[in-house]
VOBA-1610 file (N, C-alpha, C; in pm, whole numbers, padded with zeros to 5 digits, always signed):
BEGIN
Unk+13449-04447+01438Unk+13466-04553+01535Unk+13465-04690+01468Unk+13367-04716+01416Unk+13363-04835+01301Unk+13486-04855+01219Unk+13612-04900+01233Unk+13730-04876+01135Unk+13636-04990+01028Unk+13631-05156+01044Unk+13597-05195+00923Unk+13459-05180+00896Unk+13402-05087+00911Unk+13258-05006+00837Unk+13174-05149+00860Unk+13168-05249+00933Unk+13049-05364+00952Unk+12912-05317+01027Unk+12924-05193+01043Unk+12766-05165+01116Unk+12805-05194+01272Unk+12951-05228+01323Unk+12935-05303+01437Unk+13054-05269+01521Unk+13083-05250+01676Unk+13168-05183+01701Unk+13248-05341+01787Unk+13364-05318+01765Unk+13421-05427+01868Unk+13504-05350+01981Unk+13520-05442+02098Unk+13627-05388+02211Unk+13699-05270+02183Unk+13756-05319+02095Unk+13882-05309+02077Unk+13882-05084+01961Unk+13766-05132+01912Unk+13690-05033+01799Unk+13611-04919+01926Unk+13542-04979+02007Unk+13498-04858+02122Unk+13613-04805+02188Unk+13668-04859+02213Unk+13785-04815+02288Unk+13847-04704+02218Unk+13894-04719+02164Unk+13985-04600+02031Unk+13875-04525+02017Unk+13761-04517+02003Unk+13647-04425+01970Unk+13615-04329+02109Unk+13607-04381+02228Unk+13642-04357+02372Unk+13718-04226+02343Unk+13866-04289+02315Unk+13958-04230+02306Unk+13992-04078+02243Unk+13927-04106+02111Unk+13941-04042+02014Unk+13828-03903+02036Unk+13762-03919+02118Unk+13653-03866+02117Unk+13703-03797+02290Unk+13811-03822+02339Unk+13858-03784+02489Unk+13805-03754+02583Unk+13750-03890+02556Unk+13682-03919+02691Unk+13845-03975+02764Unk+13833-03960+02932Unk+13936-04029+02971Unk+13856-04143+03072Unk+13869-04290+03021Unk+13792-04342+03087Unk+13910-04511+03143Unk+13934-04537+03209Unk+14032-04634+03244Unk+14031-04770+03137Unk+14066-04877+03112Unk+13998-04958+03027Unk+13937-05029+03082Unk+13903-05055+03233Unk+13830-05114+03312Unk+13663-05036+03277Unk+13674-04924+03294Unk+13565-04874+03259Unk+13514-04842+03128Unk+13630-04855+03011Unk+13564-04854+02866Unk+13503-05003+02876Unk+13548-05137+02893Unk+13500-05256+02906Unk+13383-05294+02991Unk+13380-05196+03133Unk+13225-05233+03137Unk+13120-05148+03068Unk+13130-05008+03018Unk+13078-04936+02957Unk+13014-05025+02823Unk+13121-05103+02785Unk+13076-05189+02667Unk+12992-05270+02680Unk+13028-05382+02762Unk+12915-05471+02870Unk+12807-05394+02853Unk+12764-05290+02887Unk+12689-05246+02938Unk+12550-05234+02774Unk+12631-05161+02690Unk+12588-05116+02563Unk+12519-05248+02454Unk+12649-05364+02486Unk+12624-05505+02405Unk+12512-05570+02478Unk+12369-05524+02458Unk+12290-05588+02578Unk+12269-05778+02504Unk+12237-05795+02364Unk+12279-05881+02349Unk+12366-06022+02352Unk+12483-05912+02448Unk+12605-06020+02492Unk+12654-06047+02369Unk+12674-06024+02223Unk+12716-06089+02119Unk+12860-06054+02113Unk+12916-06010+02185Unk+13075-05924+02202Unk+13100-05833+02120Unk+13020-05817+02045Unk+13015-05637+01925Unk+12890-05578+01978Unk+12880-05430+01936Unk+12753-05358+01949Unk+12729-05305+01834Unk+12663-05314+01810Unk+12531-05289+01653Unk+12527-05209+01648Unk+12504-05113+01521Unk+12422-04962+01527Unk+12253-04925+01613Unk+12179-05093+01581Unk+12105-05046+01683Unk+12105-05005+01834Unk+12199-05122+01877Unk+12249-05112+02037Unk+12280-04971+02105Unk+12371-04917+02001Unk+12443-04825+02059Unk+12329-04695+02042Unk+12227-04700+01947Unk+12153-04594+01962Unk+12050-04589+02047Unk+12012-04728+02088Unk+11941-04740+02149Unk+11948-04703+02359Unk+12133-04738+02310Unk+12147-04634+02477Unk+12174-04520+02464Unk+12208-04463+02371Unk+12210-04324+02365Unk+12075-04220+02387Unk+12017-04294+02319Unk+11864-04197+02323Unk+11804-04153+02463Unk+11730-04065+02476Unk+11687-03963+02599Unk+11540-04082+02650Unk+11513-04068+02769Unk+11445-04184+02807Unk+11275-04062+02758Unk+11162-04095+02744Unk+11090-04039+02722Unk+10998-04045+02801Unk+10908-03911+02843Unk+10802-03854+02965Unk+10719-03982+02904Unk+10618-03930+03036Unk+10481-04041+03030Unk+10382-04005+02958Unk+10384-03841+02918Unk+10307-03766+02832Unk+10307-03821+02670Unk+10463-03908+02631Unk+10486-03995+02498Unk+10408-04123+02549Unk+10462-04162+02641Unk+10392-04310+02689Unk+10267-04357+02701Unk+10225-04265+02735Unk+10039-04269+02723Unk+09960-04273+02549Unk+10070-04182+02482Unk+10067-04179+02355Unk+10027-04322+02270Unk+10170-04367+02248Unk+10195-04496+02242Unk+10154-04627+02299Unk+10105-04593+02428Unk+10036-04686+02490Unk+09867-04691+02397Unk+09791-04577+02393Unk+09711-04571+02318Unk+09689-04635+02158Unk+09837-04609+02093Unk+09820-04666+01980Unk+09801-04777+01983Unk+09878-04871+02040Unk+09918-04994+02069Unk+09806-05069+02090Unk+09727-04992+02178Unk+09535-05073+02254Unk+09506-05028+02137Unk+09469-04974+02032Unk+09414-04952+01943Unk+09466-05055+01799Unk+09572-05086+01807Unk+09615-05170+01690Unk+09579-05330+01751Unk+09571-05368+01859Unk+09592-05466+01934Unk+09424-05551+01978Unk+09408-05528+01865Unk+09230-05566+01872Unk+09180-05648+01952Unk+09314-05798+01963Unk+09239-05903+02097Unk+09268-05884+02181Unk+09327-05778+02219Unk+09444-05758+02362Unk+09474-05877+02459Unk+09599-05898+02304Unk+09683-06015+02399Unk+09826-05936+02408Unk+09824-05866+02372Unk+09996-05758+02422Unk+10097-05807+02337Unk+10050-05815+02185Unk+10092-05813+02032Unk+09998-05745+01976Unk+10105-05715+01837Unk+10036-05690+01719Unk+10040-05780+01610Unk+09950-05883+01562Unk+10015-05944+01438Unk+09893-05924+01343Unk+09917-05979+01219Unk+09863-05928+01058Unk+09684-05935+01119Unk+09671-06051+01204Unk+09489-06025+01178Unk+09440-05942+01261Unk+09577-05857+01378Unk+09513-05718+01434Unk+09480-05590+01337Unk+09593-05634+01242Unk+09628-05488+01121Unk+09513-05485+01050Unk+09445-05619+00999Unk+09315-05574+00939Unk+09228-05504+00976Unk+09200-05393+00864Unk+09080-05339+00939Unk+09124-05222+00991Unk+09292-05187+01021Unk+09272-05089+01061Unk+09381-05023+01013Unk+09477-05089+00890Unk+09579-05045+00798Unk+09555-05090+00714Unk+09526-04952+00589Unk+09499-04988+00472Unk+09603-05015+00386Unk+09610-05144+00364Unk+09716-05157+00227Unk+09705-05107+00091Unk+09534-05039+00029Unk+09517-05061-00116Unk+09643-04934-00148Unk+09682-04831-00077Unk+09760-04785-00144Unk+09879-04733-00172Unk+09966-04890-00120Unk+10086-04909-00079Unk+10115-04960-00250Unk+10255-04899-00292Unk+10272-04900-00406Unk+10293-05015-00471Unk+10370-05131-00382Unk+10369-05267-00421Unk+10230-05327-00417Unk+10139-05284-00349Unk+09996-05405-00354Unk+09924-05282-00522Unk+10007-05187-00516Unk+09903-05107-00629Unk+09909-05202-00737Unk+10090-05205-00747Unk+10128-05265-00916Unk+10136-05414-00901Unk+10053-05497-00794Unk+10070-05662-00780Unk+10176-05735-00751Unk+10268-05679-00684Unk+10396-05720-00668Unk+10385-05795-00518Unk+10276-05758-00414Unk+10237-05749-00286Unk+10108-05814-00287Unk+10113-05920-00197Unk+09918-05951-00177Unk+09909-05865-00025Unk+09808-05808+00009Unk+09779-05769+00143Unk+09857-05849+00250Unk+09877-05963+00243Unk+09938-06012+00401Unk+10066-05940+00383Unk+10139-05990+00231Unk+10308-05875+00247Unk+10301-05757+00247Unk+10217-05676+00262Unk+10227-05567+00274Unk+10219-05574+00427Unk+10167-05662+00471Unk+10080-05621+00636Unk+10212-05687+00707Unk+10279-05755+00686Unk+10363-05830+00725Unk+10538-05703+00697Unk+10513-05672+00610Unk+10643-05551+00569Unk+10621-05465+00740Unk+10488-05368+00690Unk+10499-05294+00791Unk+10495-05319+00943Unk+10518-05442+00987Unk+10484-05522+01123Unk+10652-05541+01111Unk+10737-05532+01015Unk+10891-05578+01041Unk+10957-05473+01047Unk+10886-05370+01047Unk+10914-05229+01044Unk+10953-05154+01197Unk+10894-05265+01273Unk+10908-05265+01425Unk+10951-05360+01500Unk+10940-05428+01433Unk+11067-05546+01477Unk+11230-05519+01415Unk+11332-05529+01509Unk+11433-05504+01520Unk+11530-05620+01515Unk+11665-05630+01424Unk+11739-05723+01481Unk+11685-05908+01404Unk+11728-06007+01468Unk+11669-06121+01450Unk+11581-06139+01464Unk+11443-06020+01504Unk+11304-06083+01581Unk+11219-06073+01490Unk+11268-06048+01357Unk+11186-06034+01227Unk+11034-06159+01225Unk+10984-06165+01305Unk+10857-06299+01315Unk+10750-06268+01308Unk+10710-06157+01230Unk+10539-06131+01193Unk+10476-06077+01338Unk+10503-06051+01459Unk+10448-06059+01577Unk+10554-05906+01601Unk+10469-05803+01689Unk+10497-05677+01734Unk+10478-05685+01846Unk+10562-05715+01999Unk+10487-05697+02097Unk+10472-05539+02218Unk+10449-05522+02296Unk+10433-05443+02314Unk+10560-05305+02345Unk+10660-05456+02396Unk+10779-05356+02401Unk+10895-05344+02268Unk+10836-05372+02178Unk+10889-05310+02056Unk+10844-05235+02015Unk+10710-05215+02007Unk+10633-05092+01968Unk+10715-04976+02054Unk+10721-04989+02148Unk+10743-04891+02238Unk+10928-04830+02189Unk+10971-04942+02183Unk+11122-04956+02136Unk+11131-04842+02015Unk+11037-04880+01922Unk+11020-04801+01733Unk+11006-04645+01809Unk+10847-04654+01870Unk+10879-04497+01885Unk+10962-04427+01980Unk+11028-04541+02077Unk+11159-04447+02139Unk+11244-04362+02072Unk+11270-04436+01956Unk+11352-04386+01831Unk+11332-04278+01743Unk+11184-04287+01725Unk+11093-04137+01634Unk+11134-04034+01760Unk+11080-04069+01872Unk+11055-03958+01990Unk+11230-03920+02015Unk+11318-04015+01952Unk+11478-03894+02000Unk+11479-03786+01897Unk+11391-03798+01797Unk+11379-03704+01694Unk+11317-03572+01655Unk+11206-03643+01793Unk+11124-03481+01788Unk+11132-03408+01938Unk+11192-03323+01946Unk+11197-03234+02044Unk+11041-03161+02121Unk+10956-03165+02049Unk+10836-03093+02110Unk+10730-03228+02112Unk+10719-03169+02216Unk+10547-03298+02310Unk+10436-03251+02223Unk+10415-03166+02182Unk+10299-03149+02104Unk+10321-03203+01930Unk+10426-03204+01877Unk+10460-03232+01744Unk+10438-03369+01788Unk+10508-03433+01858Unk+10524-03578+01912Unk+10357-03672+01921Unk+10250-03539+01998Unk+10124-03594+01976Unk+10071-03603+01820Unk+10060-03480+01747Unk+10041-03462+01665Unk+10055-03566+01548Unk+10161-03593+01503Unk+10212-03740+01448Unk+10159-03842+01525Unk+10132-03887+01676Unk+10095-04017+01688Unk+09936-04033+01677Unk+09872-03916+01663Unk+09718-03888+01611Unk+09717-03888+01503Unk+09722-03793+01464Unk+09745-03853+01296Unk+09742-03949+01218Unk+09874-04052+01276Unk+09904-04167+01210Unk+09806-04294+01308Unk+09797-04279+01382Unk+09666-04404+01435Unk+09518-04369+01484Unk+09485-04187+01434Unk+09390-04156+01416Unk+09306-04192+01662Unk+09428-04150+01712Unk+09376-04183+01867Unk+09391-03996+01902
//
């Protein structure tokens, strides 16, 4: 679908992909379909965009999950995450850049906080519906509710 491989689909690029893929959809309806996908409004859709409507909406059985992590990373509960929530409860010493000095603790703490930020919102700050956004994305990946817990215990120890 991407003919010039930019990560980014235009009108003109969904359409033929529509096509190609036979769907039969009028161009009235490939164009609002697009609308629909470009939530940005930027008149292309991103690789994030488009995966991001694709993906399966997830039970409340994930949501409670995630909701948990989130109160747990979110130490002042102001409905972010930023670097002086992470202290304390992500260890940097043995992240390979803070091993060999390449990293002081805030870039490390600051890496993995952009790790969930998406897009232009790269600003040190995680709020709640990005968190939620990141693991929408893990959760199109795992098919079982129990694997799905498993990993979000694990990794934030809830």
């Amino acid at each position: 679908m991407d003919d010039d491989r930019n990560r980014k689909l235009s009108l003109d690029e969904f359409g033929k992909g529509v096509e190609e893929y036979g769907l039969n959809f009028s161009k009235t309806e490939i164009s609002e379909l697009f609308r629909l996908i470009d939530v940005d409004q930027s008149g292309s859709v991103d690789y994030e965009e488009f995966l991001r409507k694709l993906r399966p909406a997830m039970n409340n059985f994930r949501l409670d999950l995630i909701a948990r992590a989130f109160a747990k990373l979110d130490k002042n509960h102001d409905g972010q995450i930023t670097i002086e929530d992470l202290r304390g409860v992500y260890d940097v010493r043995k992240h390979p850049k803070y091993l060999n000095g390449e990293w002081s603790q805030d870039q490390v703490l600051r890496h993995f906080l952009d790790c969930f930020d998406y897009g232009k919102h790269k600003d040190g700050v995680v709020t709640r519906e990005e968190f939620v956004d990141y693991y929408a994305g893990v959760s199109a990946s795992i098919d079982n509710d129990m694997y799905f817990d498993l990993m979000m215990r694990n990794s934030w120890k809830i």
